[in-house]
C-alpha positions in Angstrom: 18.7 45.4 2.8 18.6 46.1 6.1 19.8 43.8 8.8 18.3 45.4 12.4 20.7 44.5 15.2 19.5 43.3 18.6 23.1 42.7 20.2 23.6 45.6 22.0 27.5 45.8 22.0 30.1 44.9 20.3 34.1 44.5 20.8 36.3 47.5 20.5 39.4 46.6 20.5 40.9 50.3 21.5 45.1 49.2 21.1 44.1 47.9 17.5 42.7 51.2 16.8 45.8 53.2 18.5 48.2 51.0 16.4 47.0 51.3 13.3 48.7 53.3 10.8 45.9 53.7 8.6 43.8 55.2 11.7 46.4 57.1 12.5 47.1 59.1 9.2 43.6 60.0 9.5 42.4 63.7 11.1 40.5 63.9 14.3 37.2 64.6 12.3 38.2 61.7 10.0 37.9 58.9 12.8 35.3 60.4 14.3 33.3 59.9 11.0 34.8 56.3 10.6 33.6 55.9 14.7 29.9 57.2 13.7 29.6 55.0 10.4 31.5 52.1 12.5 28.4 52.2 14.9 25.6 52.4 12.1 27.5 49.7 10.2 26.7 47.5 13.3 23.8 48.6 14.1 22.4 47.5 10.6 24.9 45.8 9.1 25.9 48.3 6.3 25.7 51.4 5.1 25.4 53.8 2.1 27.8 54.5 -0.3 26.7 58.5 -0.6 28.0 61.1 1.5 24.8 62.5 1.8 23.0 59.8 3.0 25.5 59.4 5.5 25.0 63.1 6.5 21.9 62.2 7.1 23.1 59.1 9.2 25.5 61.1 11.4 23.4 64.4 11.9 26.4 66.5 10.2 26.5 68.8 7.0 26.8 67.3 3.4 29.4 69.0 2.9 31.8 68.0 5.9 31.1 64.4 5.5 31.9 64.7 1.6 34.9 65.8 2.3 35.6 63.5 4.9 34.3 60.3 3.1 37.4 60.5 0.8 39.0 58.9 3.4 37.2 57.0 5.4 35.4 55.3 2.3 38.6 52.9 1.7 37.9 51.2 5.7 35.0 49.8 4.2 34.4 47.5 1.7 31.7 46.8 -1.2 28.6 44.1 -1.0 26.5 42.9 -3.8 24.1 45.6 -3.7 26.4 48.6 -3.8 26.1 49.1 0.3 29.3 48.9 2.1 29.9 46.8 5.0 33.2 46.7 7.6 34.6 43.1 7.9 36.0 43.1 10.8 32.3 43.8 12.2 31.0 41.0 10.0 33.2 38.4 12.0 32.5 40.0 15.2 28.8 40.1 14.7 28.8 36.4 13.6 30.4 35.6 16.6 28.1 37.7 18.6 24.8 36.0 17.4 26.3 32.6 17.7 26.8 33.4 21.7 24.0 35.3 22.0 22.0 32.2 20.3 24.0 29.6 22.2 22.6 31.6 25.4 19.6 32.1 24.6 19.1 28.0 24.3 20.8 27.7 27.6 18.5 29.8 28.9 15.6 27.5 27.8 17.6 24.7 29.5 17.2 26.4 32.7 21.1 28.5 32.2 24.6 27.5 32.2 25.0 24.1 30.8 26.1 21.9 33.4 28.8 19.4 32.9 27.6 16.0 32.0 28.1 13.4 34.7 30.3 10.8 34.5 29.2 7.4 35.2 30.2 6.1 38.5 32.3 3.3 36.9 34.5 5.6 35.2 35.3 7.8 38.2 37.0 6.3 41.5 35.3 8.8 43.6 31.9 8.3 42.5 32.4 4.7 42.7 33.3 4.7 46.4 30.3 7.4 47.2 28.1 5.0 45.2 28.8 2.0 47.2 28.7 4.2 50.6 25.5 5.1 49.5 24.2 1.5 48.5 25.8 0.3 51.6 23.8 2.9 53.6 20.9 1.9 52.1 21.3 -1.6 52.6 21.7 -0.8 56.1 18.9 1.4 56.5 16.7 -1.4 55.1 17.6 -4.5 56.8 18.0 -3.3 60.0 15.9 -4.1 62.6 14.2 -0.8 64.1 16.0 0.2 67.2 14.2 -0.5 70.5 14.4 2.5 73.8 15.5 0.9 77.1 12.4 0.8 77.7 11.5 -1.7 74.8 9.6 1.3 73.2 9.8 1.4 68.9 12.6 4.9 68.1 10.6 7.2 65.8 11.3 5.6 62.1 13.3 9.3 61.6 15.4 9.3 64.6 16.0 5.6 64.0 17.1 5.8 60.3 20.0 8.4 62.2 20.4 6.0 65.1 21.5 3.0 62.3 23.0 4.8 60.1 25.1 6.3 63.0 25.9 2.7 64.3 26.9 1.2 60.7 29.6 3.8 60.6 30.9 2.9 64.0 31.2 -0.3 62.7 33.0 0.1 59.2 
């Protein structure tokens, strides 16, 4: 029955809460009960339908969270099994596994998902930095190695710069 819960945290959505005349009609102990069995219902997913279980739950007496559970009881709703189980927590921890799964593959991947490339012929920019670069390299591997004054062969480095360097002065 129990459904442990690795996610750590989940939304609290504090201006629902203030709004929300239900909430509101409830006494400070009240919400503070419906706060406690909030957390355990995320924590595991659900929780008992007996006060004194949920004593047990909250550390408190039997006998205040008896008389409390009259109204917090009708926040929470009723699964198969007799548990209860908050729905609004049911969507949120969907969601919260799904990201929580969706990062954890990403993380495989190496983390955030990068943007898939577009091919060059579908984007003007890439096109023009693809022919630059096949230009380049054209260059680069036609040219002749350049010669020092003093007819000596440039260094293959320095003369990649030196021709690459004189093709732009040319375009």
């Amino acid at each position: 029955m129990s459904e442990q819960n690795d996610l750590e945290w989940y939304p609290w959505y504090w201006q629902r809460w203030q709004r929300s005349r239900r909430v509101l009609r409830l006494s400070l102990a009240e919400r503070g009960l419906y706060r406690e069995l909030l957390d355990e219902c995320w924590r595991t997913g659900w929780i008992p339908d007996d006060a004194g279980k949920l004593a047990e739950l909250v550390f408190a007496p039997q006998r205040d969270v008896a008389r409390l559970w009259r109204k917090v009881r009708p926040f929470f709703d009723v699964r198969p099994d007799r548990s209860l189980f908050h729905a609004d927590l049911a969507g949120y921890r969907k969601a919260q596994k799904e990201r929580h799964e969706r990062a954890v593959r990403n993380g495989k991947k190496g983390g955030r998902p990068k943007a898939t490339p577009k091919p060059a012929e579908t984007c003007p920019k890439a096109r023009d930095n693809l022919k630059e670069s096949i230009r380049v390299e054209e260059t680069l591997t036609t040219a002749r190695p350049p010669r020092l004054s003093s007819g000596a062969a440039v260094p293959e480095r320095i003369g990649l710069v030196v021709d690459h360097l004189m093709a732009e002065r040319t375009a």
